[in-house]
N, C-alpha and C positions, 0 to 999 in steps of 0.2 A: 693356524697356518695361513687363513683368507688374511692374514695381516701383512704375512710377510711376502705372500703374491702382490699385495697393493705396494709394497716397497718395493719388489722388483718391475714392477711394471713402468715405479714411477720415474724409478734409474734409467728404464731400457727410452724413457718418452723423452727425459731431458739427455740421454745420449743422442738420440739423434737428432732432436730439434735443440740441440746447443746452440749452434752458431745464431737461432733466432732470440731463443731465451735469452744469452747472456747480454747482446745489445738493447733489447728488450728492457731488463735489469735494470741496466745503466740508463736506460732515457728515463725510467720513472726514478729514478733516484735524483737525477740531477732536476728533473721538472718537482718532485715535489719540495728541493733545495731551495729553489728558486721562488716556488710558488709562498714557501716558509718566510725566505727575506723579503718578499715582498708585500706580506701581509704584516709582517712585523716593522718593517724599514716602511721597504719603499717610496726614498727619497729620487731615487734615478726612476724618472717620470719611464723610459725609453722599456726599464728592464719590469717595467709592469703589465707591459702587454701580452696577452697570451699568448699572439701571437710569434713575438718574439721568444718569448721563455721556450716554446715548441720548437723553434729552430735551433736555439743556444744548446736545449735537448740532444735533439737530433743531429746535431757535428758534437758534444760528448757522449752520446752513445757509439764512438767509432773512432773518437782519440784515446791513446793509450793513456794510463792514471795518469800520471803527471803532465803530463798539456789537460787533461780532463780539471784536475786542483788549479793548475793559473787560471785556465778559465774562472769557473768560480771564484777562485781569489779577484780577478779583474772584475767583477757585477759587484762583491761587495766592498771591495774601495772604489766603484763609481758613484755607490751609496754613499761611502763614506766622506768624499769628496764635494755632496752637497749638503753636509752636517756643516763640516767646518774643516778648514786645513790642518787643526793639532788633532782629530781622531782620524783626519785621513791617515797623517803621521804615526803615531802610536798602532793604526791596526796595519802599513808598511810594516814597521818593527817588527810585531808578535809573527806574521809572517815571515820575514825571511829569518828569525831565529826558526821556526819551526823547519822551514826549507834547511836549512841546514841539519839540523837534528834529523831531519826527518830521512836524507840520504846518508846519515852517520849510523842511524843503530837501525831503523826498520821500514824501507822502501812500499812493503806489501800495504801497510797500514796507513798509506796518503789519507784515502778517503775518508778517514774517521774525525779528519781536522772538520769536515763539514755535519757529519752526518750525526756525530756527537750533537750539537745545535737543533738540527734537524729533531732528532730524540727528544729532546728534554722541550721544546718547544713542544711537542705533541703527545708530554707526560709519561712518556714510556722511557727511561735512559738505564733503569734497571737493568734490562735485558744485557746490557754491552757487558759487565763484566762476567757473565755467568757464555756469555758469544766467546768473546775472546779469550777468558781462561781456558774453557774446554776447545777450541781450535787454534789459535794462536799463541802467545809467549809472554812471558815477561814485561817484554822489551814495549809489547802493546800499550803499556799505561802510561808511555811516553806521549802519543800521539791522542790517548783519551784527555788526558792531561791540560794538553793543548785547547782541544777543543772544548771542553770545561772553559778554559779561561778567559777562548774567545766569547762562547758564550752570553759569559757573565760581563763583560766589554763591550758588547753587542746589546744588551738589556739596558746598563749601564747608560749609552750611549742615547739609546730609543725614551726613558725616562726625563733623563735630563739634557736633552739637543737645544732645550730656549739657553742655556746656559753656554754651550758651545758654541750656538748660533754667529750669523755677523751682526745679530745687532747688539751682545752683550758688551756690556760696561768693564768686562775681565781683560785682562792680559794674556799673552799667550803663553806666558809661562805660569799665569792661574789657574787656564784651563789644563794644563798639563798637569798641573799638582792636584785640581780636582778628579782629573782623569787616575791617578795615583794614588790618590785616597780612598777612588770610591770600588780601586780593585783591590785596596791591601787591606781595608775594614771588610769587607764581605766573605762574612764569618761562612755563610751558605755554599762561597764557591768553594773556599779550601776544606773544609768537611769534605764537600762531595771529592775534589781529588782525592781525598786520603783514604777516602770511603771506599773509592772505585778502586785503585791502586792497591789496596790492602785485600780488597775483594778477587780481584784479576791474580793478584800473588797465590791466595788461599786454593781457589780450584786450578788453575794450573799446578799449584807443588802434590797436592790431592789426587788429582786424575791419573797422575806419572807415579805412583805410589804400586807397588805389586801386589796388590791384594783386590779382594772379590768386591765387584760394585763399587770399583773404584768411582768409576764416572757420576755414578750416584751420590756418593759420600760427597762428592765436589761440588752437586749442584746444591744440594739442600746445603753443606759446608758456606758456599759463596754469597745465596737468600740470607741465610741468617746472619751472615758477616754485615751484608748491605741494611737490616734491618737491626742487628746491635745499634750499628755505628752511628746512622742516623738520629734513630729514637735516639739516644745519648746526645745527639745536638741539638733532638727538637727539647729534651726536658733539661738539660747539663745548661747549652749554651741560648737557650731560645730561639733556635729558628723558627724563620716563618714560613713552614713546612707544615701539610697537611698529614697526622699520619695515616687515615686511611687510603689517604693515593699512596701512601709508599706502599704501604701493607695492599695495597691491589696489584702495583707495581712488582711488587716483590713475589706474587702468585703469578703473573705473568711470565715473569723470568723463569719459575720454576718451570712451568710449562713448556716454557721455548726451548728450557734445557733440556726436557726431557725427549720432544723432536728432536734437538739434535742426535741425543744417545740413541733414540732408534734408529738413523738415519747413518748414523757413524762408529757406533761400536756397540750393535745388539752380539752378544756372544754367550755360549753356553757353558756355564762353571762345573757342571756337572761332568760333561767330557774333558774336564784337563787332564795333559799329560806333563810329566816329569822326568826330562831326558838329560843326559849327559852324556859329552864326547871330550876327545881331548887334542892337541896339536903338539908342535914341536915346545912350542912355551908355555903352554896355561892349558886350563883345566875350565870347562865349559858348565855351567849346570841352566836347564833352560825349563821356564814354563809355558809349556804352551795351550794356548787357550783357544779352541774355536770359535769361529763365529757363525751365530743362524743361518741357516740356509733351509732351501727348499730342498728335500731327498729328491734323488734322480728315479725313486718306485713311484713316485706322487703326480709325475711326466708323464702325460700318454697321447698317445696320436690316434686323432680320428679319421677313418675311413670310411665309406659309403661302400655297401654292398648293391654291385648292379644289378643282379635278380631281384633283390627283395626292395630294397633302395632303404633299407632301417640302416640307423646311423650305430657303429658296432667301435668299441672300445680297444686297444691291442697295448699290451703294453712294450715297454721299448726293449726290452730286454727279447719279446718273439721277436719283434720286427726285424731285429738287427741280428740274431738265427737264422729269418727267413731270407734276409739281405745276402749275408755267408753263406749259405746252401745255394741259393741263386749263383753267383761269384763261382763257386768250385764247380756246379753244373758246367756253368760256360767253357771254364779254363780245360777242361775234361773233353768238351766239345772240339773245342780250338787246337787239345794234343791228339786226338784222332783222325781228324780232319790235315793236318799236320804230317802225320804219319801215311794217312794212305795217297798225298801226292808225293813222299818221300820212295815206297812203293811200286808207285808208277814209272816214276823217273826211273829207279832201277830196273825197272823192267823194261822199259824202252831202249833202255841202255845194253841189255842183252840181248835185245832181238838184235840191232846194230852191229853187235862184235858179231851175232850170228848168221848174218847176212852178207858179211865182210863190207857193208857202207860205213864201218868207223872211221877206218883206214881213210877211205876216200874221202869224209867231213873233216879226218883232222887234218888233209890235205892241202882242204881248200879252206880250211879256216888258216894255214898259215899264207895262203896265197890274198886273200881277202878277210880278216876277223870279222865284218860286220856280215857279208852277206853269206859265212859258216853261222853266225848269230842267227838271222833270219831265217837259215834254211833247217836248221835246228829245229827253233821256235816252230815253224809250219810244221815240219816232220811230229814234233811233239803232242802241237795243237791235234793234228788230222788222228796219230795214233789214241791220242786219248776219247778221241770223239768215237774211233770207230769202235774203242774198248764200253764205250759205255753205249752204243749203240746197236751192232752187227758182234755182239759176243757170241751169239749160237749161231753167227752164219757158216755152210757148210763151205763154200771157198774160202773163207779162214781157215779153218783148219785144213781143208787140203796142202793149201797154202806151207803152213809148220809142220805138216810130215815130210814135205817133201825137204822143207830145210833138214829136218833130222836126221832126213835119209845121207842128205849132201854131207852133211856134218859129219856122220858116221863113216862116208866113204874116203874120205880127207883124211882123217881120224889114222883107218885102216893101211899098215905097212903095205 
């Protein structure tokens, strides 16, 4: 159970400090973007500075996705711009076909056009499809896709730039045909799409599957998918692929996938239940599975005792006993207290008719209401003062015999 206090503690930490995390997020994603093209490129002298890369950060940790992707799309065609005008050309294109696909099937998944590159630049790219099957969709291997193949265009580019260059002896529709050669022979880049693609299908159809550890089946399912397909390209077609970084790559992923499933769908298979109900059309049958949680007996609240000052344990279930007894004491107070100025009032209200001064108050309350109000209120105030003050005085009670007496003589024919 100390596992699953660490998980809520770490919910309740990024619930409140969201709004700093997630800007946070986005600056180190986009500074280590930057920092990747420009240890791999950097041809644009300006976007090498540290300086600037920290500001470029700093206004997209606070643009929403899409101005956050132009930006970056603009540092790597300023790159591309001092290769040579046919890959400035060529990476324009792969861009706005992605721009377009990319507001056609899956908005959420901008960022992967860079962070794909990002990945595979820093040997880890594994992880993504074992990320996106169990959180995202399908649709996601569109925009891995992409990024794959900027990539490999991007490598491409960085290898052979003396060729691009302005001082080659090529034409510009040479460089474009080698620019087309050297993406449609690169047996490594369309492996890895069909790799990831096939992988992203596999744990997402898996996870969504109604049976137990599903999420589990998905990730080791998605690992072994990514290390069939490979090894098949490193021994089938020759890549030039290491396979122990895959085979490390691929324990990575299992890992990361298995944070996620704690993070996202820990539940207990032993409490399912198995319900059904029905409506005016169909017939319902439903399973429902809980999820981990901490018991509300496992909750306790500590108090300090002031005599002794030792620190004393209570659990929530007294406290909230002692809360409700509290509560009903008061409300008890409040209808007693209630009643006996209801009490008074009436009693004040008989001496009045007994003294014949009603007649005379409701007199002059219809001649004046406020100062019938007032002279009430005084009468009231002074009679309750004197009741709670001069109860055993002997001129009070002189006082109401003699009215009794009067009373009685009125009374008498």
């Amino acid at each position: 159970m100390e596992i699953l206090k660490i998980r809520e503690k770490l919910r309740a930490f990024y619930g409140e400090f969201s709004l700093i995390i997630d800007p946070l997020a986005r600056f180190l994603m986009v500074f280590v973007t930057l920092w990747v093209m420009s240890d791999r490129m950097g041809y644009f002298g300006l976007l090498s500075n540290i300086l600037v890369m920290v500001l470029i950060s700093a206004l997209c940790a606070v643009l929403p996705r899409s101005a956050r992707i132009v930006v970056l799309s603009a540092c790597m065609l300023a790159n591309m711009y001092e290769v040579s005008y046919e890959a400035l050309g060529v990476a324009a294109v792969m861009l706005v076909l992605f721009f377009v696909l990319y507001y056609i099937f899956q908005p959420g998944d901008g960022d992967l056009l860079y962070l794909v590159p990002v990945l595979f630049a820093l040997k880890v790219p594994y992880v993504l499809p074992i990320l996106l099957g169990l959180t995202g969709s399908i649709i996601s291997a569109v925009p891995v896709a992409f990024g794959i193949l900027l990539y490999s265009f991007l490598r491409w580019v960085v290898e052979n730039s003396a060729i691009l260059s302005a001082g080659s002896t090529l034409t510009t529709f040479q460089k474009l045909g080698q620019i087309a050669n050297g993406l449609l022979q690169n047996k490594t880049m369309i492996v890895f799409i069909i790799c990831f693609a096939v992988a992203i299908c596999i744990v997402y159809l898996v996870r969504r599957l109604p049976v137990r550890y599903n999420w589990m089946i998905a990730i080791v399912a998605g690992v072994l998918t990514e290390l069939l397909i490979l090894s098949y390209g490193i021994f089938s077609m020759e890549l030039r692929l290491e396979l122990s970084e895959i085979i490390i790559g691929c324990l990575v992923a299992f890992f990361v996938g298995m944070i996620l499933h704690f993070f996202f769908f820990l539940v207990d298979y032993s409490r399912t239940v198995m319900t059904q109900f029905e409506d005016d059309e169909y017939y319902y049958y439903v399973k429902a599975v809980p999820k981990y949680a901490i018991p509300s007996e496992m909750r306790s609240v500590k108090t300090i005792s002031a005599s002794e000052g030792e620190m004393d344990l209570q659990p929530r279930r007294k406290q909230s006993a002692m809360s409700l007894a509290q509560a009903a004491a008061k409300r008890r107070k409040a209808a007693i207290e209630a009643r006996r100025k209801e009490e008074e009032e009436l009693a004040f209200q008989e001496e009045l008719e007994e003294s014949g001064e009603w007649e005379a108050a409701m007199e002059e309350s219809l001649r004046g209401p406020q100062a019938a109000a007032r002279r009430a209120a005084n009468k009231m105030s002074g009679y309750t003062a004197s009741r709670k003050t001069d109860s055993d005085d002997e001129a009070e009670r002189q006082r109401r015999a003699m009215l009794a007496a009067k009373r009685k003589t009125t009374r008498e024919p």
